[in-house]
C-alpha angles and dihedrals in degrees: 000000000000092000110089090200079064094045091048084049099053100043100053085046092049094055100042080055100051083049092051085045104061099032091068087050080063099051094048095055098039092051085048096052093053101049095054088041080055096044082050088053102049082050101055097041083055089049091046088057093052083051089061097041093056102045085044090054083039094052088040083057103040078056098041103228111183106257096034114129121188107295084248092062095051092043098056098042100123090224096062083037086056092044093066105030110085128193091289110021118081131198135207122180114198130191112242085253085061099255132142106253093160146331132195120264099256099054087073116179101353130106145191128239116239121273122223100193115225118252117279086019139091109181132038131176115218130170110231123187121256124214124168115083098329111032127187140089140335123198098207120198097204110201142181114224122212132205126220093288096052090256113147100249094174159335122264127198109193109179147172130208095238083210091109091049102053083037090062086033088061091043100046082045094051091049096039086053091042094053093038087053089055092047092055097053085044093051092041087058092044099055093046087054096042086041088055105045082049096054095039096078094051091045090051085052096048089052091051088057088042094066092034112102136149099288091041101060095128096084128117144180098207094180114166093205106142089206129102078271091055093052095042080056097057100047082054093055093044083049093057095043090054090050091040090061097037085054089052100046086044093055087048095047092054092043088051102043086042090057083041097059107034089076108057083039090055090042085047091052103044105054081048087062090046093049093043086055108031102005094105093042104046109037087192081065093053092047105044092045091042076062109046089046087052089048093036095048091041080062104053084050095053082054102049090047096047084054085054097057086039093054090049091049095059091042089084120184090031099075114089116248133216139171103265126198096219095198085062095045086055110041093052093049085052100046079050098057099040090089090062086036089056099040090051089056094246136120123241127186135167113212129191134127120300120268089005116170105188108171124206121181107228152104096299086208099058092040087045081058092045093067091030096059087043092050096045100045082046082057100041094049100037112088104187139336118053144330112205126192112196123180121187135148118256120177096338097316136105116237133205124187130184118190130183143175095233123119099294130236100269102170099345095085088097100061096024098110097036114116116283091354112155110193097218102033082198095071101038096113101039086045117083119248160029109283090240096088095083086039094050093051087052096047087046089048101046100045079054092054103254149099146248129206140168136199140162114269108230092238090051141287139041141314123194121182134190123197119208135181112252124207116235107289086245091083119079098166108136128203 
């Protein structure tokens, strides 16, 4: 049974089965069981009249009322035996000695054995055996008779044939096996059909993966089940999604590294095929394109190391993480910047409260990049006026701001921090850099739990803002 539509099946059948099963064990015994305690019952309340009748003969004689005989003799005369035996029911009245004193008319030519009652005891009820023209079985009440006086007067045997109940027994067992056999069928057919509605929606989901590849990753289930399907649906669908957009971010990443880095190859490759031609005639060609392979290959190395940090950013818990005093992140990023800040004619400054200690967990090295990238595309698109870092706490998190005096973000801030994106494509090639700096703050962010935005200051310029997670102030722990 390889299905498991079939296992499930058979399983759920098998124990509805078992549970039919026994409980028409159970029936049969308990209805068993009834009948014979009723059989039990009719005995002993005939038993009970012969008791009467015998201490009422043995009081008529103690008084001597004229018609009265020994409480034997009335017991065994075969009219009051047949009075109380009924179609089904036969009597036998024995002396205490064990001797036949009397028996009612149906019981014909059978007889009882003595009965030699138990000690502390004075009935008991046996099944004994029964030949002649309709043989089978008796169940016998034997008990001992008493007179007025408590004295033991004679033995009675009160029994019933138990052919009507093994007759009802059979019945009750034919129906019970024929109802039990329908059941089952029913419950076979059942469980293939509930089995079934139960597996479909797992083998229409495993069609629908199966059909799902890389270049099909817009399919979806969108079922709208409630269910523990439903919900296996829709984390199928939200896994899809999520692959749907990494494949996509991949493809652009590849399309964009692959426009990257076509340039700075073709430029590569062009001045070596000068050299190789005119290098060793023109020493101005072997300078210039000396030069343009140095700047050109500097650059393909800024790229490749910016997709490195990149690549570490988004590996998430496998950077190593340490308490980090973010004021002194900052203001040495900033005391390193303010030569070019200063070369470029432009003012740069770092402001937060005096002697703050605002700790972040987190690779010293990847938060030290996140202030870095901020502060030099401050300076690369700031022409002239400031630059400003500030750092403060808000809610719990540590916040980092830089903001500059450059041309602002108008209608870029949606695409700022995408791989290799240059806000103004005119000046990619006279702007320093390689279009990873905006994408690596966000991946750092991001693996450290926060967030980074941008947006234009009213007064010009842009503002962009990290938000970090801060330990408890209590903590004054540095890196």
């Amino acid at each position: 049974m390889s299905s498991l539509r079939t296992r499930i099946a058979a399983v759920y059948a098998a124990l509805i089965v078992l549970v039919l099963a026994l409980g028409a064990f159970a029936i049969d015994f308990a209805l068993k069981s009834e009948l014979i305690d009723q059989t039990k019952l009719n005995l002993a309340e005939t038993g009970d009249h012969l008791e009467r009748n015998a201490v009422a003969a043995s009081e008529a004689m103690n008084f001597g009322l004229e018609g009265s005989g020994s409480p034997p003799l009335v017991l065994s005369d075969r009219v009051t035996l047949d009075h109380f035996a009924a179609a089904n029911q036969y009597i036998q009245i024995d002396n205490t000695g064990g001797q036949i004193l009397g028996k009612s008319t149906n019981l014909g030519g059978l007889a009882f054995p003595p009965f030699a009652p138990p000690r502390g005891t004075d009935r008991a009820y046996e099944e004994l055996p029964v030949g002649g023209e309709r043989p089978g079985t008796m169940l016998v009440l034997n008990r001992v008779l008493l007179d007025a006086d408590g004295r033991p007067i004679a033995v009675a045997h009160v029994a019933e044939r138990l052919d009507i109940v093994a007759q009802l027994i059979a019945r009750a067992r034919t129906i019970l096996l024929l109802v039990t056999i329908a059941a089952m069928i029913v419950i076979v057919v059942a469980s293939y059909f509930i089995a079934a509605s139960a597996i479909d929606p797992i083998e229409r989901l495993t069609r629908t993966v199966a059909e799902i590849g890389s270049e099909r990753l817009d399919r979806r289930l969108r079922w709208k089940r409630r269910d523990e399907v439903g919900k296996l649906a829709s984390a199928f669908d939200a896994m899809l999604d999520r692959l749907q957009s990494a494949f996509a971010r991949e493809r652009q990443f590849i399309s964009d590294a692959s426009h990257e880095l076509r340039t700075p190859l073709t430029v590569i490759n062009a001045n070596a095929q000068m050299l190789q031609r005119w290098g060793d005639r023109d020493p101005e060609i072997t300078r210039t394109s000396l030069e343009a392979i140095a700047e050109e290959s500097g650059r393909l190395a800024g790229m490749v190391s910016g997709m490195l940090t990149l690549s570490k950013a988004e590996a998430g818990d496998a950077i190593p993480k340490e308490p980090v005093v973010i004021e002194r992140l900052v203001d040495d990023v900033v005391a390193h910047a303010q030569e070019r800040a200063a070369a470029e004619g432009l003012a740069l400054a770092a402001h937060h409260p005096p002697n703050a200690s605002t700790i972040v967990v987190g690779d010293a090295g990847l938060l030290r990049q996140i202030v870095s990238n901020l502060v030099e595309n401050a300076l690369k698109f700031t022409n002239e006026g400031r630059v400003d870092v500030d750092v403060r706490t808000d809610g719990g998190d540590a916040v980092i701001e830089v903001a500059d005096t450059g041309p602002g973000i108008a209608g870029a801030a949606d695409r700022l921090f995408d791989r290799f994106f240059r806000g103004d494509p005119s000046h990619a090639r006279t702007v320093e850099g390689t279009g990873l700096g905006l994408a690596i703050v966000r991946s750092i962010a991001r693996v450290h739990g926060g967030t980074v935005s941008a947006e234009a200051r009213p007064e010009g310029g842009s503002l962009f803002r990290v938000r970090l997670p801060a330990e408890p102030e209590s903590f004054t722990g540095g890196s």
